[in-house]
N, CA, C and O of each residue as an XYZ file, in Angstrom:
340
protein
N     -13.814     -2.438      0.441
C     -13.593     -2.547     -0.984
C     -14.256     -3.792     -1.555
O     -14.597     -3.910     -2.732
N     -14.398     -4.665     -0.646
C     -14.841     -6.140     -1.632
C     -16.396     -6.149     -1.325
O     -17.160     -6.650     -2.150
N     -16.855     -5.617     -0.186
C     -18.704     -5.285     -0.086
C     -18.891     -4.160     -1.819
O     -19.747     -4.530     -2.622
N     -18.241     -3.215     -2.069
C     -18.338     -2.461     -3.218
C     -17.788     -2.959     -4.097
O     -18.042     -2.259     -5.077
N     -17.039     -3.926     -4.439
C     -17.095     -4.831     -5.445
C     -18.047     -5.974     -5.566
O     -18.223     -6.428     -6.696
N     -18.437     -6.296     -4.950
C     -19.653     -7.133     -4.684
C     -20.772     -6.619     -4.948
O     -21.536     -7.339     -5.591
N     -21.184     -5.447     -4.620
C     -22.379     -4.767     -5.082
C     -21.947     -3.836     -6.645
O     -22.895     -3.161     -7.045
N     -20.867     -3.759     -7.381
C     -20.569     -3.489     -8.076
C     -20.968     -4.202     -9.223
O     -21.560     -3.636    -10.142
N     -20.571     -5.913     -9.248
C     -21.072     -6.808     -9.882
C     -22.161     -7.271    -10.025
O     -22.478     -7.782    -11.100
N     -23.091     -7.201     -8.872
C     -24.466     -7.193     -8.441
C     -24.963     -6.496     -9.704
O     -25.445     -6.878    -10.771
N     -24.667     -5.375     -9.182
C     -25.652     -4.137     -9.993
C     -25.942     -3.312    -11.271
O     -26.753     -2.456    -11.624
N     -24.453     -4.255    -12.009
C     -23.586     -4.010    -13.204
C     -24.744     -4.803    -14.205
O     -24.834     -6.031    -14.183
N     -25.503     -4.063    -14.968
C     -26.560     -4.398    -16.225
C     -27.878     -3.866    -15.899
O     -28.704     -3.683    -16.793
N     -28.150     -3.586    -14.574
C     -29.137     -3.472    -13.838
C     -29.703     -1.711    -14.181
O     -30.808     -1.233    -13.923
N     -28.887     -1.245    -14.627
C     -29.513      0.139    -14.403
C     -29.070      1.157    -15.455
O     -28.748      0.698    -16.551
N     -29.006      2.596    -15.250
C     -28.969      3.229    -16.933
C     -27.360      3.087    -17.001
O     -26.577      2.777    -16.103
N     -27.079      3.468    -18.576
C     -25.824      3.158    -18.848
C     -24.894      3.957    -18.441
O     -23.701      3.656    -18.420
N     -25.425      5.168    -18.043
C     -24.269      5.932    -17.218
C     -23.853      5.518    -16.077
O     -22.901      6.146    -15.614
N     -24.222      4.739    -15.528
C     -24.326      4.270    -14.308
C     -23.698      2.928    -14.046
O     -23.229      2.452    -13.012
N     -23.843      2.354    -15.502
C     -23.113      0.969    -15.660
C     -21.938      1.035    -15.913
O     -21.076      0.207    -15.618
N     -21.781      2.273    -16.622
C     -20.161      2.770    -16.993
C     -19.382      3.193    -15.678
O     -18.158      3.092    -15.755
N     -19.877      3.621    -14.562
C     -19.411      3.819    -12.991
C     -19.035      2.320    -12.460
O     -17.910      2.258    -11.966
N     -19.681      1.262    -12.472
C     -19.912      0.245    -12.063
C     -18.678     -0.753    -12.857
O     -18.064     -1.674    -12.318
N     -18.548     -0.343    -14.077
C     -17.373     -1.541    -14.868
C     -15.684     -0.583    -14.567
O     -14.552     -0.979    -14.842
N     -16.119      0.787    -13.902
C     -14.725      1.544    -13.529
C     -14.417      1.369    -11.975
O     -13.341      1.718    -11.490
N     -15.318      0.873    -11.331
C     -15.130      0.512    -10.056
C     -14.346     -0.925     -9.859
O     -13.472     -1.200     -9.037
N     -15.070     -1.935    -11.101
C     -14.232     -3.486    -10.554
C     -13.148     -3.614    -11.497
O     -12.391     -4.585    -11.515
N     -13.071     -2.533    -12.356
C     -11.780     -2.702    -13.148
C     -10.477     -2.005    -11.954
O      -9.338     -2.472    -11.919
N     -10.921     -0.890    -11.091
C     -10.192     -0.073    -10.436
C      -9.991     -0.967     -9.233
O      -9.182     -0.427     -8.478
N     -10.437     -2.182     -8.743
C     -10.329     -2.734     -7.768
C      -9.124     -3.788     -8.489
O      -8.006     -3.887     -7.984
N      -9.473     -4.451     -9.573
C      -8.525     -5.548    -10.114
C      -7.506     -5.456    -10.395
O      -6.552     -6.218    -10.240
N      -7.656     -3.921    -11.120
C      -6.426     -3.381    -11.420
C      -5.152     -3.041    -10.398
O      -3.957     -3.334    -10.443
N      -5.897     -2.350     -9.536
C      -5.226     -1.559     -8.341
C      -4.578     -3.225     -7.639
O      -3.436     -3.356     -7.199
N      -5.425     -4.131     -7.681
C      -4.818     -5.576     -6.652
C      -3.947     -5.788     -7.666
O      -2.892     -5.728     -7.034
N      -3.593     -6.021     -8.945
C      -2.555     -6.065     -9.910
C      -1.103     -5.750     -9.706
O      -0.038     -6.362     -9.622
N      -1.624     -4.297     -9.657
C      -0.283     -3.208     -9.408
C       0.400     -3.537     -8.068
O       1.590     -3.842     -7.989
N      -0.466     -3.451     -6.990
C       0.124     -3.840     -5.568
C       0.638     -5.129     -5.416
O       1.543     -5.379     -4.620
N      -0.118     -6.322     -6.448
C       1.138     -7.905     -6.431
C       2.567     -7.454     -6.787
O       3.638     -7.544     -6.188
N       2.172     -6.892     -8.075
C       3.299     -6.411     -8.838
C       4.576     -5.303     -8.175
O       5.724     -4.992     -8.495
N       3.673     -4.976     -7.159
C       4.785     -4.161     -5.883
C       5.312     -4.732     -4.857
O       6.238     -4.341     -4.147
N       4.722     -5.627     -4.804
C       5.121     -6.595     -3.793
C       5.951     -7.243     -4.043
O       6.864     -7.272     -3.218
N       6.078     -8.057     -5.231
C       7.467     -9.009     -5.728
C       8.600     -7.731     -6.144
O       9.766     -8.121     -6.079
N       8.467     -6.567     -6.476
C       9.345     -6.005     -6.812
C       9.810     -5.390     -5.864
O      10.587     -4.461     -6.087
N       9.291     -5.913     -3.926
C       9.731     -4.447     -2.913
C      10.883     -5.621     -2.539
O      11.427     -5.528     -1.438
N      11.199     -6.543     -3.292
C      12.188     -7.122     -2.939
C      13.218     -6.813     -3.373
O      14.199     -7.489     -3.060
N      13.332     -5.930     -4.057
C      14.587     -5.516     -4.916
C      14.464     -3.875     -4.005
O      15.535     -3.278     -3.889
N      13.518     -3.369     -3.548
C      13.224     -2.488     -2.840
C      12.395     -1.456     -3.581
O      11.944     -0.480     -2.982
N      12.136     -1.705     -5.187
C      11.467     -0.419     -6.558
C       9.985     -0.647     -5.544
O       9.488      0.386     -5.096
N       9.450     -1.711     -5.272
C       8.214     -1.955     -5.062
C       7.270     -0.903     -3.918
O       6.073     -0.697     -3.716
N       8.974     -0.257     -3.162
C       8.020      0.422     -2.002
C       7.212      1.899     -3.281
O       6.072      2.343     -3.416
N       8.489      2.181     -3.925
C       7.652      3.105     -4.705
C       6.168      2.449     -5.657
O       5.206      3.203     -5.800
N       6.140      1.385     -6.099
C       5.134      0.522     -6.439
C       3.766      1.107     -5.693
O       2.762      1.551     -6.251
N       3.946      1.016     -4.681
C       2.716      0.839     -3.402
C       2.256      2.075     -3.377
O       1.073      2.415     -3.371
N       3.568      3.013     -3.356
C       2.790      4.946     -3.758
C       2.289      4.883     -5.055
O       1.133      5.236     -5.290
N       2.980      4.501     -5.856
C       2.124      5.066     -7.099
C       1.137      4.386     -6.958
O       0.100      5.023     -7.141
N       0.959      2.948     -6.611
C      -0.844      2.257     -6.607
C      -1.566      2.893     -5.811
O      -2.740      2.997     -6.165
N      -1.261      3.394     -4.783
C      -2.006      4.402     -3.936
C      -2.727      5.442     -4.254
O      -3.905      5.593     -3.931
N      -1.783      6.527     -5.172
C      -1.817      7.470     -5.448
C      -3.605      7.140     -6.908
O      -4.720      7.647     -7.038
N      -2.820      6.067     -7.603
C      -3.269      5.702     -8.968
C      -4.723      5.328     -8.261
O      -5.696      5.878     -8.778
N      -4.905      4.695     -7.446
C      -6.395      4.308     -6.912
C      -7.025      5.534     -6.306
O      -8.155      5.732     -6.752
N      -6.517      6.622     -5.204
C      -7.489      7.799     -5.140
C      -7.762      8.360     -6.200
O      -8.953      8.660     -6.284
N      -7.044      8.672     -7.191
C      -7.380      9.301     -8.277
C      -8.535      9.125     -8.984
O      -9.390      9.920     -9.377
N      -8.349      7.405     -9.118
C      -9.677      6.799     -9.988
C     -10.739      6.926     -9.202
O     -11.779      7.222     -9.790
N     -10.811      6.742     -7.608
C     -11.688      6.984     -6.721
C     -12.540      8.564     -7.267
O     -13.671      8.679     -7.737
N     -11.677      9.456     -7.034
C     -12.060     10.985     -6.844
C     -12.561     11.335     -8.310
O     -13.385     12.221     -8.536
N     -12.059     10.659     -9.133
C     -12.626     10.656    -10.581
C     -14.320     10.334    -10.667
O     -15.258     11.132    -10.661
N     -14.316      8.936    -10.744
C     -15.077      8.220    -10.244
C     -16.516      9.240     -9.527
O     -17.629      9.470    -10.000
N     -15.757      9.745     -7.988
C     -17.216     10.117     -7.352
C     -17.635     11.523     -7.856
O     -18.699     12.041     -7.516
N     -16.935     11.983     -8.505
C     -16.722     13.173     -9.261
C     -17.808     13.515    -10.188
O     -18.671     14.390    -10.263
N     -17.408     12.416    -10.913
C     -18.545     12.478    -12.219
C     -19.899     11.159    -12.062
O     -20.549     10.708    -13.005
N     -20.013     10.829    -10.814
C     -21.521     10.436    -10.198
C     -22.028     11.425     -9.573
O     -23.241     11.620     -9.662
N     -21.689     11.776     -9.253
C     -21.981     13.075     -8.795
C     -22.985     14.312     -9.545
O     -24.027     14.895     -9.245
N     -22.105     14.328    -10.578
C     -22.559     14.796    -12.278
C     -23.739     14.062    -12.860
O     -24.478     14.467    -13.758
N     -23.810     12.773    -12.128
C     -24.725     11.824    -13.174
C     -23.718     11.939    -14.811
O     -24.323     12.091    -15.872
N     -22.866     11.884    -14.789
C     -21.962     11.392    -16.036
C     -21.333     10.020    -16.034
O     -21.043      9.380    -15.023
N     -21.213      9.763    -16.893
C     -20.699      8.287    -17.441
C     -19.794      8.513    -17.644
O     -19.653      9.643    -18.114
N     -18.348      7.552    -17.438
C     -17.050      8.014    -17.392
C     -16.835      7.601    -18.836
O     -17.507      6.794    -19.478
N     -15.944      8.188    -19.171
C     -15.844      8.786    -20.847
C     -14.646      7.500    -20.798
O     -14.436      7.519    -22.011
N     -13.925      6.653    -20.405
C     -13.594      5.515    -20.547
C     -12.967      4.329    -19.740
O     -11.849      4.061    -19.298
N     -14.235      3.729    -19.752
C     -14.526      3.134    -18.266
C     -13.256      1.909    -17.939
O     -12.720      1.505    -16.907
N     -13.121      1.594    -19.359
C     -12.294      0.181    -19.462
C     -10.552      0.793    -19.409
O      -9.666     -0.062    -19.421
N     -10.232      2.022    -19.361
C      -8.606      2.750    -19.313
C      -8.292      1.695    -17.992
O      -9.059      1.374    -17.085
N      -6.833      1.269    -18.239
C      -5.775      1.236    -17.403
C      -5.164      2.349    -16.869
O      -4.689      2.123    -15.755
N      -5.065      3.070    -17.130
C      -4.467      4.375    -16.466
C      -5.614      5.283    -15.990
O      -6.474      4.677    -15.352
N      -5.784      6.371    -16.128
C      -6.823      7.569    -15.276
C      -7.854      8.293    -16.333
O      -8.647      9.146    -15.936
């Protein structure tokens, strides 16, 4: 994940805009997703957090399968900057 965030940032201006729009949904989906899982972590102390960790789980393949979905397509994700899916 952090070699593809790394080349994410790299490559982010570099190329057509459909492509840049893949690239700002990848390090938002990495920051985000490390967000949610802090945020599961202080809360698996109360024990809500183990569910925390599924839904960040769940919430990151999604954006993943989204994601390779519509590169795939050569489409630009229709909104790259969403917190949610």
């Amino acid at each position: 994940m952090l070699i593809g965030l790394v080349m994410a940032y790299v490559n982010r201006g570099k190329g057509e805009a459909w492509l840049d729009s893949h690239y700002t949904w990848a390090i938002r989906t990495f920051w985000i997703g490390l967000l949610y899982a802090f945020a599961s972590l202080i809360l698996s102390f109360i024990l809500i957090g183990v569910l925390g960790f599924i839904a960040t789980a769940v919430w990151m393949i999604v954006r993943v399968v989204i994601g390779l979905q519509t590169v795939g397509r050569r489409e630009p994700i229709s909104n790259p900057t969403s917190w949610i899916i």
